[in-house]
Structure formats: structure tokens, C-alpha cells
C-alpha positions in Angstrom: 7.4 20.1 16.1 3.6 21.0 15.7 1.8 19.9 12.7 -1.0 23.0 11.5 -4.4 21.7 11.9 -6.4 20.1 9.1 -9.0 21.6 6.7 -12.2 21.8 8.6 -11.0 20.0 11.5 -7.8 19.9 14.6 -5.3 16.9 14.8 -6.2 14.7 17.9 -3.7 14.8 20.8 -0.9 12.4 20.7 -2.6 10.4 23.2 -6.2 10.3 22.3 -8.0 7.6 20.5 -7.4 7.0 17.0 -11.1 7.2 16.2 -10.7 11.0 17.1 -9.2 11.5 13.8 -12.6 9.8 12.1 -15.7 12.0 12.8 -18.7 10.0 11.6 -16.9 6.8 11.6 -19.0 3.6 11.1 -18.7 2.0 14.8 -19.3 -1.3 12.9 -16.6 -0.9 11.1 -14.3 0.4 14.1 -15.5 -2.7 16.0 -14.4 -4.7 13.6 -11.1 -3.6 12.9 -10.2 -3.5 16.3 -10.9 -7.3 16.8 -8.6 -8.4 13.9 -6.1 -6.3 15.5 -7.1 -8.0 19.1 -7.5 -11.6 17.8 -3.8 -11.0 16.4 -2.8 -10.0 19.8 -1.7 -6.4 18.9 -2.7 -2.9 20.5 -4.8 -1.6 17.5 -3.9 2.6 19.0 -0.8 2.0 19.9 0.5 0.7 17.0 -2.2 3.2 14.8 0.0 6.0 16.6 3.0 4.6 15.2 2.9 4.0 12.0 -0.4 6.6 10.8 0.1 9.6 13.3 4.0 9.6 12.8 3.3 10.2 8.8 4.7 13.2 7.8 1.7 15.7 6.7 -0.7 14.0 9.1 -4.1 15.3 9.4 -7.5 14.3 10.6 -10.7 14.4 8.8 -13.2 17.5 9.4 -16.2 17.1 10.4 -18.8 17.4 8.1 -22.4 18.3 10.0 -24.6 17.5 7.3 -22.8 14.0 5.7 -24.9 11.3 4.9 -23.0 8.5 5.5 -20.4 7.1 6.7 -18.7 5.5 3.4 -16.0 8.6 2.5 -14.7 8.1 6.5 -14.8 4.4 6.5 -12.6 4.3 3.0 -10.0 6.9 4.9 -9.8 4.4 8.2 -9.2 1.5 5.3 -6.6 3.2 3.3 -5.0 4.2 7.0 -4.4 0.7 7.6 -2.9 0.1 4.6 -0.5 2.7 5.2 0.3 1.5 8.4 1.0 -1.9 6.3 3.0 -0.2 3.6 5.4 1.5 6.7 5.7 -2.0 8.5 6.4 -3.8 5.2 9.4 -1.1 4.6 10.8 -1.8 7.5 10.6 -5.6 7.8 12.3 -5.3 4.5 14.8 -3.0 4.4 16.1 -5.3 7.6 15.8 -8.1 5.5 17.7 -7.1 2.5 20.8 -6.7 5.3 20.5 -10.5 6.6 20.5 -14.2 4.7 16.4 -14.6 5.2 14.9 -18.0 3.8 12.0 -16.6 1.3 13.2 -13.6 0.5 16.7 -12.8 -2.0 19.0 -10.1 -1.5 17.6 -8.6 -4.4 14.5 -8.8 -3.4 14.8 -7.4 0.1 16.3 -4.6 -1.8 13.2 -4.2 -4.2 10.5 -4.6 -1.7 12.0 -2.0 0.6 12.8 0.6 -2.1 8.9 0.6 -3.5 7.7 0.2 -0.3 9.0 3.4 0.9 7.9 4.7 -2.1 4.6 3.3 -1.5 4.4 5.0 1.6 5.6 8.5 0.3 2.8 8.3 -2.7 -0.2 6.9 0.0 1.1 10.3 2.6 0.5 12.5 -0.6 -2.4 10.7 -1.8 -3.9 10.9 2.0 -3.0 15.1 2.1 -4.6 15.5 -1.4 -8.1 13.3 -0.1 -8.8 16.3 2.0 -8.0 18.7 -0.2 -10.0 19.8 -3.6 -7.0 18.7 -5.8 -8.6 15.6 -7.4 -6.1 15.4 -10.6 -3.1 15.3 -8.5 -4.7 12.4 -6.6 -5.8 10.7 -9.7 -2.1 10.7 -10.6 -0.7 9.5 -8.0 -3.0 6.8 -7.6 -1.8 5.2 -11.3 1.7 5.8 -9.7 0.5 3.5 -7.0 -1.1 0.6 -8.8 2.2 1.3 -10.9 4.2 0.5 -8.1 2.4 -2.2 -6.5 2.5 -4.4 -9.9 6.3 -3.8 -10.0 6.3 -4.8 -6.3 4.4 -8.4 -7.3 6.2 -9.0 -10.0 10.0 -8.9 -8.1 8.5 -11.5 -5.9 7.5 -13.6 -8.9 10.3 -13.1 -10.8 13.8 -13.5 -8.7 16.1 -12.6 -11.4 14.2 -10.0 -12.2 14.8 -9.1 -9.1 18.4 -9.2 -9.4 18.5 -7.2 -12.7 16.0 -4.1 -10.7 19.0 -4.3 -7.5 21.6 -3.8 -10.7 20.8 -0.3 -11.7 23.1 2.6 -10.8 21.1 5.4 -12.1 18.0 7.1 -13.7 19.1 6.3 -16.7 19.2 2.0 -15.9 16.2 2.7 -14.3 13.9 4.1 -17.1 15.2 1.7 -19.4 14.4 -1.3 -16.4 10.9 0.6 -16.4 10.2 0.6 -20.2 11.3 -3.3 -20.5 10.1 -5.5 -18.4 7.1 -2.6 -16.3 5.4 -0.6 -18.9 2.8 -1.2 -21.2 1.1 -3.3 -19.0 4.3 -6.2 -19.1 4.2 -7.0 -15.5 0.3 -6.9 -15.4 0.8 -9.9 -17.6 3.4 -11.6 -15.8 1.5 -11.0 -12.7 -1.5 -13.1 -14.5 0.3 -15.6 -15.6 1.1 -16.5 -12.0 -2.1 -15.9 -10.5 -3.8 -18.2 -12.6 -1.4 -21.3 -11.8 -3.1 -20.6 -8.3 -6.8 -20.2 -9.5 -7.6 -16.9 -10.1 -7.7 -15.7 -14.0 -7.2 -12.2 -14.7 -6.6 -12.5 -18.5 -7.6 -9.5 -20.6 -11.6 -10.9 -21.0 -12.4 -11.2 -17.7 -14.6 -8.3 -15.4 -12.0 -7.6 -13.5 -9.3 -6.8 -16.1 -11.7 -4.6 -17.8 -12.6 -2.7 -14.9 -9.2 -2.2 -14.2 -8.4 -0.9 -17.7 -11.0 1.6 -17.5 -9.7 2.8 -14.1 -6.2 3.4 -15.6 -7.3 4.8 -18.6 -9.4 7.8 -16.2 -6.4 8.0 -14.2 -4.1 8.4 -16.7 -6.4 11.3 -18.1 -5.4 13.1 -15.5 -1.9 14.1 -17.1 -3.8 16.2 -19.3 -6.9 17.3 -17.3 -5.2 21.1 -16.4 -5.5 21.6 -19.8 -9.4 19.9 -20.6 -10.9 21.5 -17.3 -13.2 24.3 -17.6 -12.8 25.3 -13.5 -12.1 24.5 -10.1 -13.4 21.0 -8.9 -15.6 22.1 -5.9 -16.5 19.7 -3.1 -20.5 18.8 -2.7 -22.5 19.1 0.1 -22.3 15.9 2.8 -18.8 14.9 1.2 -15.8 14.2 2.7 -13.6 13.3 -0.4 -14.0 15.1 -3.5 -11.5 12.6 -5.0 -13.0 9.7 -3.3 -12.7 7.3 -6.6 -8.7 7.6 -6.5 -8.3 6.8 -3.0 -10.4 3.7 -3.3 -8.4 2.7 -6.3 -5.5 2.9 -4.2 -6.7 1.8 -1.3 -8.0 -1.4 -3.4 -5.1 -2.4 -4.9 -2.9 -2.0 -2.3 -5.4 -4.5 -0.3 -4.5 -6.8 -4.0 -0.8 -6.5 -2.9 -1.7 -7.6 0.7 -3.4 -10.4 -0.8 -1.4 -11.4 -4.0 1.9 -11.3 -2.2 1.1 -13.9 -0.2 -0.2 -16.4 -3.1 2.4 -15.2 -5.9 5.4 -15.7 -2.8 3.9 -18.0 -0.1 7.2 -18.0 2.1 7.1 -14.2 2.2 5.4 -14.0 5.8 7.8 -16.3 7.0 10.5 -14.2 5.4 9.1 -10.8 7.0 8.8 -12.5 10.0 12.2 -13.5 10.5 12.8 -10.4 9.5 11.2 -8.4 12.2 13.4 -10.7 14.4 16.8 -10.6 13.3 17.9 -8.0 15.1 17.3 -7.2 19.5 16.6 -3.3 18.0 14.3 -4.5 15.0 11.9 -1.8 14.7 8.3 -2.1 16.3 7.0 -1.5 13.0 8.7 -4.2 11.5 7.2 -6.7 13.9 3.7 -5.4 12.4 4.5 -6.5 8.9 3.6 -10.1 8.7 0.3 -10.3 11.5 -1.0 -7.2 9.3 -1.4 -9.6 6.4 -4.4 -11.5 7.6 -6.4 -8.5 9.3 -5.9 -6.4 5.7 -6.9 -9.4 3.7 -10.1 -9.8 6.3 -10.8 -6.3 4.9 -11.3 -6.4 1.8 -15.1 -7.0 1.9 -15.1 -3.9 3.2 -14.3 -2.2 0.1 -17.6 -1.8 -2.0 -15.8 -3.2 -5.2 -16.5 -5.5 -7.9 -15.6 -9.2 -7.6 -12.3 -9.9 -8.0 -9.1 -12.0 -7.7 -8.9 -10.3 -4.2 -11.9 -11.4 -3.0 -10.9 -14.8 -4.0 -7.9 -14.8 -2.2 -9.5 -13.4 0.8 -11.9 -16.6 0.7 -9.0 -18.6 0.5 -7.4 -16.7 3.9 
């Protein structure tokens, strides 16, 4: 089944090199990337054709003649490897939710496989709508992700929470899950609260929690931005992205999850890596699930973001 070609630009071949699909990539960055992958022992294209060229709705970035930088194709490549994570993770997962894993419940397993696929079906959207001019759509699926990856870090804080999220049966247990122990910021806190027995405070005063309120409260404009906009958003001269700012978001806090999911559950790589072996068939991405965690915690400097917990735990990596 053929796949039509992207805005402003063709899909590479199956077989050529990933960095076909970034016109005006930074080489820096590409060098870089592909020694993590190396030092972990793992075929960075290989593996990039596995879990990023296989996602539904797959396209590659047009080439922009006149861009100035490199910056809205080096935040693409980033997000791309989180996706590739996001897939991997699902699949160590959903394999671990089926088998007695040390590290990782029942319940669990079951939680982290069921947002992780979610995950991956928001971050496919979100990628489609980065090369499109739809920025609102974007903006809202981007608080759907940071939505999800807080309920994600919070199921591997809280085990019987855990247990009560594998319990519901329908849309109706789920809401009410959501609107208990989720919304209004409830897991944020919870989240916090753990993070600071480790080191890093994210209480209400600090930058970062402040930055991140502001970045929700834009994204969550978004809901009602059909109705406030006076016209089409139209994409400027040298850019890439239009809706640059929402994949960065997501791109970022995904990079948190990376990160925080190791400190808040430090037997999780253990757990996805036992995972990934429990069965002869285990799937190839699976296996990529728990080596990922170091190469996308070594990329976070990468991001051009404030200061943060993240960075804090990448130090600590």
C-alpha cells in the first residue's frame, strides 16, 4: 500500500537513509544521534524504519529553499525519536502486562500499554498536523499529550492506583477515574510530591511549574480558538512548522516521561527489559524500549527549553 507524498516534499524509499526525510537537517545533530544509537549497540536506520517509517500517515518534511535554520527540522528528528520510544514502550508493555515481571504490576503493564498506544496515536496526529497549517488542532492534541504522559507517571507512582485505572469497564468508569484522581492538575501534584523525595521540586512557585501553567493555559485556548480567530493561520517565509510551539511542548514532555519514569519507578528498565525477553517472538520493537531510555534522556539538551527537572535528571543519567 502506497502512502501519497507529503506537502512540499516525496516520502523517501523504503530503503534509503532516514536523513532523506530531514532536508536541512543539522549534521551536528545527526552525528550525534547516531552515536547514542551506536554506543548502545543498535542500528540507528534500521530500527528508525521500524518504528517512524511504519507510522501510519507517514510523511517527510518539504524542503524549504529559503529556511534559515535548521531548528524546525532538528525539533521534527527529536520528536521522531520519541515516537519511536513511545511505539517500543507499547510493546515492551503490552508483553509485560501478559507475564509475572519483577518492577512492573499487572495493573500497571496494563496502564502503561493502554496510554502508550494512545501516546503513539496522538504523537502520529500531532506529527501530520506539524506539516500542515492546522495549528489549533495541534495545540490540542499536544495538552491531550502532556495529559496523558502525567497519567502515565502517576500509575507508576501510585500501584493501586494502578489497580483501580485496570478496573474500569467503560466510558462511564473512566471519566469518573479521569475527574478523580487526573484532572485539575491532581496527578501533577502527586507527580511532585514524588519528584521532590528525589531532588527535584516542581511545587507551584518554582520557573518551571509556571512555565508550564502558561503552556497549558495557551493550549487549552485552543478549544475555543475557531471561534476567536479572525482567518486562516498562514505559514511564514523560511518555516517549516507553523505550529512549531505545540510540537516542542510535546516533544518536551514526552522527553520528562523518558526521564521521570526512570526516577519516579527505578526498576522500570529492568522490568521493560525483561519484558522484551519473555517471549522467543517478542517484538523487535520491544527490545528498543529500555536502551532508548538513556539516548532520549542524552537529548534533552537538545531541546532549547528552560531549565528544568528534566535537565536535572538528565545530569543525573
Amino acid at each position: 500500500m502506497t502512502q501519497d507524498p507529503p506537502i512540499g516534499g516525496i516520502i523517501p524509499l523504503d530503503g534509503a537513509a532516514p536523513e532523506l526525510a530531514y532536508p536541512g537537517l543539522s549534521p551536528q545533530l545527526l552525528a550525534r544521534v547516531k552515536q547514542l544509537w551506536s554506543a548502545a549497540g543498535m542500528d540507528f536506520d534500521n530500527h528508525w524504519r521500524l518504528g517512524l517509517r511504519s507510522l501510519p500517515g507517514f510523511r517527510a518534511l518539504p524542503r524549504i529553499d529559503r529556511a534559515t535554520s535548521s531548528t524546525d527540522v532538528d525539533l521534527v528528528f527529536l520528536f521522531d525519536q520519541c515516537v519511536i520510544w513511545v511505539r517500543a514502550l507499547q510493546a515492551a508493555a503490552d508483553l509485560g502486562r501478559q507475564q509475572q515481571i519483577d518492577g512492573l504490576t499487572g495493573a500497571q503493564g496494563h496502564g502503561l500499554a493502554a496510554l502508550s498506544a494512545r501516546l503513539t496515536e496522538q504523537l502520529a496526529a500531532l506529527r501530520l498536523l506539524a506539516l500542515t497549517d492546522l495549528p489549533m488542532p495541534a495545540m490540542q492534541i499536544a495538552r491531550a499529550v502532556s495529559e496523558d504522559v502525567d497519567m502515565t507517571l502517576v500509575l507508576l507512582i501510585r500501584r493501586k492506583l494502578a489497580d483501580r485505572f485496570a478496573e474500569c469497564r467503560s466510558v462511564e468508569e473512566a471519566s469518573a477515574f479521569w475527574r478523580r484522581h487526573i484532572a485539575g492538575g491532581r496527578a501533577f501534584r502527586s507527580i511532585s510530591e514524588k519528584l521532590y523525595t528525589v531532588g527535584i521540586d516542581h511545587s507551584a512557585d518554582t520557573d518551571y511549574a509556571k512555565w508550564r501553567k502558561s503552556v497549558l493555559t495557551t493550549l487549552g485556548a485552543a478549544v475555543h480558538s475557531n471561534a476567536l480567530s479572525s482567518g486562516p493561520a498562514k505559514r511564514g517565509e523560511g518555516n517549516v512548522l507553523l505550529n512549531g510551539d505545540s510540537l516542542h511542548f510535546a516533544t518536551f514532555r514526552m522527553h520528562e516521561l523518558c526521564a521521570f519514569a526512570q526516577l519516579v519507578a527505578p526498576d522500570l528498565t529492568g522490568a521493560l527489559k525483561a519484558a522484551a525477553k519473555c517471549r522467543h517472538s517478542a517484538s523487535p520493537l520491544a527490545a528498543l524500549a529500555a536502551p532508548m531510555n538513556a539516548i532520549l534522556v542524552n537529548q534533552i539538551p537538545s531541546l532549547s527549553a528552560p531549565a528544568t527537572g528534566a535537565d536535572q535528571a538528565a545530569r543525573r543519567h
